[in-house]
C-alpha positions as a Markdown table, in Angstrom:
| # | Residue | x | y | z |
|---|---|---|---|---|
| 1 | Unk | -36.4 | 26.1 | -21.6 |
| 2 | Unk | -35.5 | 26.1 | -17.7 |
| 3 | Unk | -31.5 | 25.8 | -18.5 |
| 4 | Unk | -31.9 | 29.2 | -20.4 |
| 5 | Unk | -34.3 | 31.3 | -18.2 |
| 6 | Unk | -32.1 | 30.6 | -15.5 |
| 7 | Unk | -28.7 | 31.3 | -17.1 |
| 8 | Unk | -31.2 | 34.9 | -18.0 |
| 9 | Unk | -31.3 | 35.0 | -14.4 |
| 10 | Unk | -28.1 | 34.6 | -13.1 |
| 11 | Unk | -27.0 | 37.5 | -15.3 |
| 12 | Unk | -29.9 | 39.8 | -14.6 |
| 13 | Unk | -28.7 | 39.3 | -10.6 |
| 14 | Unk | -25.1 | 39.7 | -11.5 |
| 15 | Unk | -24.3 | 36.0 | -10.2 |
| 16 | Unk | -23.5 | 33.8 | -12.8 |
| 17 | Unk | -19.7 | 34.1 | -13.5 |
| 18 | Unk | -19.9 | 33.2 | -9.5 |
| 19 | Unk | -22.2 | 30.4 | -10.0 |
| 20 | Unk | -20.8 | 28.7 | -13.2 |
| 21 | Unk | -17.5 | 29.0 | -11.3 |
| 22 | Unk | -18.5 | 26.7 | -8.7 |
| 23 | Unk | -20.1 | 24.5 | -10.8 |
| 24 | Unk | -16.9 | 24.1 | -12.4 |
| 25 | Unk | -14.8 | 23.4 | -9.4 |
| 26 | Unk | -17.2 | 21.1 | -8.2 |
| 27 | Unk | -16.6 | 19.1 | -11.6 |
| 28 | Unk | -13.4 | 19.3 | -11.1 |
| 29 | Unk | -12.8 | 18.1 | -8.0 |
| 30 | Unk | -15.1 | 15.2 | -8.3 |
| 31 | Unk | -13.0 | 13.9 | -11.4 |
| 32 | Unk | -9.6 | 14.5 | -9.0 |
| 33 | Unk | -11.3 | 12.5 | -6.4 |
| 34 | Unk | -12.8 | 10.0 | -8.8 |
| 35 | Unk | -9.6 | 9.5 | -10.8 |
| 36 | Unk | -7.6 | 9.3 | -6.9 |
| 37 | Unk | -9.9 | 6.1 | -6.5 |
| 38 | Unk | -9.1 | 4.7 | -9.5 |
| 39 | Unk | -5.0 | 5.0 | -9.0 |
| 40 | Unk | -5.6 | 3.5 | -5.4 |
| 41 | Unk | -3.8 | 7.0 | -4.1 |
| 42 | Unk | -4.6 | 8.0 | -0.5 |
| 43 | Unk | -4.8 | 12.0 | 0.3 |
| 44 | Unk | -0.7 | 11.7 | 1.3 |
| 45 | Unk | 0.5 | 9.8 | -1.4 |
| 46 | Unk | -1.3 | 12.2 | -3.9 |
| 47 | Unk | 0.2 | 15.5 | -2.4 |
| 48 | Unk | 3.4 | 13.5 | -2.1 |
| 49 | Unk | 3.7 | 12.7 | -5.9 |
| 50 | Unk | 2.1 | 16.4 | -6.8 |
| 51 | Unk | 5.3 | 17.5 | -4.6 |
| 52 | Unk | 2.8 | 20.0 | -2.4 |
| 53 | Unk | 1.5 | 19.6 | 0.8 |
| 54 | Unk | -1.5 | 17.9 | 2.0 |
| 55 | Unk | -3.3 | 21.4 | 2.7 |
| 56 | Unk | -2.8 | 22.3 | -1.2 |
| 57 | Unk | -4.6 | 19.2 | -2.2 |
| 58 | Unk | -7.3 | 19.7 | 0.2 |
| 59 | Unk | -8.1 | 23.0 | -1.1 |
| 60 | Unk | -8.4 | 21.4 | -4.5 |
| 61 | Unk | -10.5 | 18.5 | -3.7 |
| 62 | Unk | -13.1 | 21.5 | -1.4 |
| 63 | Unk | -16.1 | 21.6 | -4.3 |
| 64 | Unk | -16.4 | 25.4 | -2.4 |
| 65 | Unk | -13.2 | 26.4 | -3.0 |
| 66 | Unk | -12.6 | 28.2 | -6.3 |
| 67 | Unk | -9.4 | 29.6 | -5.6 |
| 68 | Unk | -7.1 | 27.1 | -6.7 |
| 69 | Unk | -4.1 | 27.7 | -9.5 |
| 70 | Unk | -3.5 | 26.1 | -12.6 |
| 71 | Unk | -0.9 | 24.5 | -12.0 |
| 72 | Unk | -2.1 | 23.1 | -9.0 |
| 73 | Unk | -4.7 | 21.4 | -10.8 |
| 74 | Unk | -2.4 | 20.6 | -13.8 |
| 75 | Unk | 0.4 | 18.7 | -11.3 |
| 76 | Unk | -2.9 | 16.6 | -9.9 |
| 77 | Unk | -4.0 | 15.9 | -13.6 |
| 78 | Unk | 0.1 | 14.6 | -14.4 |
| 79 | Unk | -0.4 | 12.2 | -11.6 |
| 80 | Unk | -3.3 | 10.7 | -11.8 |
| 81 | Unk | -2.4 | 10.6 | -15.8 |
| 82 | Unk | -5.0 | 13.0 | -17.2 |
| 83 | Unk | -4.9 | 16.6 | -19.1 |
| 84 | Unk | -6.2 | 19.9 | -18.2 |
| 85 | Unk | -8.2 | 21.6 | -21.2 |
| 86 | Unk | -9.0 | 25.1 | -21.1 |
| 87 | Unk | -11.2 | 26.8 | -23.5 |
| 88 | Unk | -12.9 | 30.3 | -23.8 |
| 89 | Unk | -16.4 | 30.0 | -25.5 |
């Protein structure tokens, strides 16, 4: 199983919490992009509503960007009327 032998990997080199990370916020910020589209919300008028600036939003919608807070991403969710869920496995 490739999936598995590569996960082995990641951990042997010390790089998976890094790479599963930004697989994550890639995820992430294709659904806020995706779910943008849907609303008809431009860049602007998304920051506007999430009452942040324009530079906030951008750093959520950068795939290479992990560092973005919670509730960031939870005022983008409220807007574009979805839910954050976080869970520890």
């Amino acid at each position: 199983n490739i999936g598995s032998s590569l996960d082995s990997w990641l951990r042997e080199e010390g790089l998976y919490e890094e790479v599963s990370a930004t697989a994550i916020k890639r995820v992430v910020a294709r659904q806020v992009e995706a779910a943008m589209e849907e609303k008809g919300l431009s860049k602007s008028e998304m920051a506007r509503r999430m009452q942040t600036s324009r530079a906030a939003l951008d750093r959520l919608l950068d795939p290479d960007n992990a560092g973005v807070t919670l509730s960031t991403l939870q005022k983008a969710a409220a807007v574009v009327g979805r839910q954050v869920r976080l869970e520890l496995v």
